[in-house]
C-alpha positions, 0 to 999 in steps of 0.5 A: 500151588495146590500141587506143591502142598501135597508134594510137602506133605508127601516129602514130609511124610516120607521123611518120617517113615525113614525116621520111624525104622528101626537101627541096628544095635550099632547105630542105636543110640548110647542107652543102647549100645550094649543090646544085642548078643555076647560071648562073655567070659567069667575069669574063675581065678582072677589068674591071668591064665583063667580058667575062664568060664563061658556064658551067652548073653543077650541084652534087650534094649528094654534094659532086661537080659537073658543068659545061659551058663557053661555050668547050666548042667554041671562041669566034670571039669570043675569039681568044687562047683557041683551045682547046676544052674537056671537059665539067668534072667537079668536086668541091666541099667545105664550108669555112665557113658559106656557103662551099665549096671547089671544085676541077675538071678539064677536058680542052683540044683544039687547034682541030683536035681533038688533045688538048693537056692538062688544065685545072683550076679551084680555086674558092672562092665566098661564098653570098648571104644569099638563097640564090639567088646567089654570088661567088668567086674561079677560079685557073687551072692547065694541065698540058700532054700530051706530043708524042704528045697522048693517049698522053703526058699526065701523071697530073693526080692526081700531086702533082708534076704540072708544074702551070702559072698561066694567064698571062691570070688577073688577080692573085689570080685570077678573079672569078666570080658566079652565079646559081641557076637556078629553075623558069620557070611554063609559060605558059598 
């Protein structure tokens, strides 16, 4: 009898220490089902053909993100958008079944390097049925620094912020897709 107690008990505790592991990303439960790391892709034009605009992101299951811009340094390539960018910080929320709220801040530098203001992206994006891709929709606002740049700039927090439109967002905001980023096998 005393043999069979401690035999439930060590069942019972092992079967704990099976529950307590941690899952990947996709076996998450479906608060968590966007964490982890994404190529997503901001559609400039709203035009089919793009040009489409490539940034890394990775969503923490605490519901915060991080992201670096293609435009991180600047773009030859896209002379209407002289200014270089932060890193992005973010935070993300549930909203429906496969979707999320996002909303980030991001710092914007002059070519040569004064601070000219914040960035903020509000994002909501549809998971795939797969899992393994999104699509979306970015609205853009700018909230300019004064003359005096870094010492001059308006708390982004405060919710009488002049926030500003993007004047090159297409109606009703840009379109964004992404893909999941998975492991590569390492060649032989």
């Amino acid at each position: 009898m005393r043999s069979s107690v401690w035999r439930s008990l060590c069942v019972g505790a092992a079967a704990c220490a099976v529950l307590s592991v941690p899952m990947s990303s996709q076996a998450q439960n479906s608060d968590n089902q966007f964490t982890g790391s994404w190529v997503h892709y901001l559609n400039a034009t709203g035009l089919e053909s793009g040009p489409y605009l490539p940034t890394l992101i990775t969503f923490h299951a605490d519901g915060t993100m991080n992201a670096s811009s293609s435009l991180m340094f600047g773009s030859p390539a896209m002379p209407a958008a002289p200014l270089r960018y932060s890193p992005i910080h973010a935070v993300w929320e549930k909203i429906g079944r496969k979707s999320i709220a996002v909303t980030s801040l991001f710092f914007s530098f002059s070519p040569d390097g004064r601070l000219t203001g914040y960035q903020r992206n509000r994002i909501v994006l549809q998971l795939s049925r797969d899992r393994d891709t999104y699509t979306g929709l970015l609205y853009l606002d700018a909230l300019p620094c004064g003359a005096i740049g870094v010492f001059d700039c308006p708390n982004p927090l405060d919710p009488s912020a002049d926030w500003t439109p993007n004047p090159n967002m297409p109606p009703g905001g840009y379109q964004v897709t992404g893909y999941r980023i998975t492991v590569v096998a390492y060649p032989n």
